[in-house]
N, C-alpha and C positions, 0 to 999 in steps of 0.2 A: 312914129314910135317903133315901127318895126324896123327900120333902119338900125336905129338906136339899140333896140334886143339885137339885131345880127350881128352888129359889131361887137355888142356885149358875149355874146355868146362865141363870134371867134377870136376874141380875146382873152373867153377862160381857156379855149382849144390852145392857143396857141402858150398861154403860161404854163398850164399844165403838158407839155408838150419840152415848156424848158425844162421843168423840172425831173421828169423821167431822164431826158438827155444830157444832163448837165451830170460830169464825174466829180466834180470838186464838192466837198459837202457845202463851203461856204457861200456859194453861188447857189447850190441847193435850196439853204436856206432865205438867201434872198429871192429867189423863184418860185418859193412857196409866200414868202410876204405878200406879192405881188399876185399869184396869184389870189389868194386872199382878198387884198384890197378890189380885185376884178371881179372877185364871186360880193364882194359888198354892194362896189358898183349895179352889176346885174340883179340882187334882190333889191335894191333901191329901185329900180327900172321898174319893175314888178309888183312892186306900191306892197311890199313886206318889209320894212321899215325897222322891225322888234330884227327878224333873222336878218339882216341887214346890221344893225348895230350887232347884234351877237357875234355875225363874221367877223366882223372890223375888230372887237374886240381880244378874239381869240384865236382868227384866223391867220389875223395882220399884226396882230401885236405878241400875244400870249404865247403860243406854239414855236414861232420863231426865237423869241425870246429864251426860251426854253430849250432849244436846239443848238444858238448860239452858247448859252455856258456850260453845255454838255461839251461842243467840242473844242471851247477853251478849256474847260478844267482836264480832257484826255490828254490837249497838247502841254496842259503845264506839266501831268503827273508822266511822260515820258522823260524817266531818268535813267540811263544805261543800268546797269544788273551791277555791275565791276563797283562803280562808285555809291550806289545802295547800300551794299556790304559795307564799307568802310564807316 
């Protein structure tokens, strides 16, 4: 089992680790999914099951989710100034 935690646990080091490093928001976004699903994994590990599903829930699904059509909706509402006016 301890294997098992070490991996788990340099597995959240190393997604959160993408995530700080990563310039792209979209890769961001999926860096944080991931990490997510890796912090579910390791409360699964940890026999907490309730914050385990809560992670998966809003870690890996909900957050992300929410980040993705924040920055489709900035990239739609980018329309030049010049053609706005008209």
């Amino acid at each position: 089992m301890s294997l098992l935690l070490d991996l788990l646990f340099f597995m959240t080091a190393v997604t959160g680790t993408g995530i700080v490093l990563s310039r792209q928001p979209g890769r961001q976004v999926l860096a944080i999914a991931a990490n997510g699903l890796v912090l579910s994994l390791l409360f699964t590990a940890l026999q907490a099951p309730d914050v385990a599903f809560s992670e998966l829930a809003v870690g890996t699904a909900a957050v992300p989710t929410l980040f993705l059509v924040v920055l489709i909706s900035t990239r739609i509402d980018r329309t030049p100034r010049s053609e706005a006016k008209e």
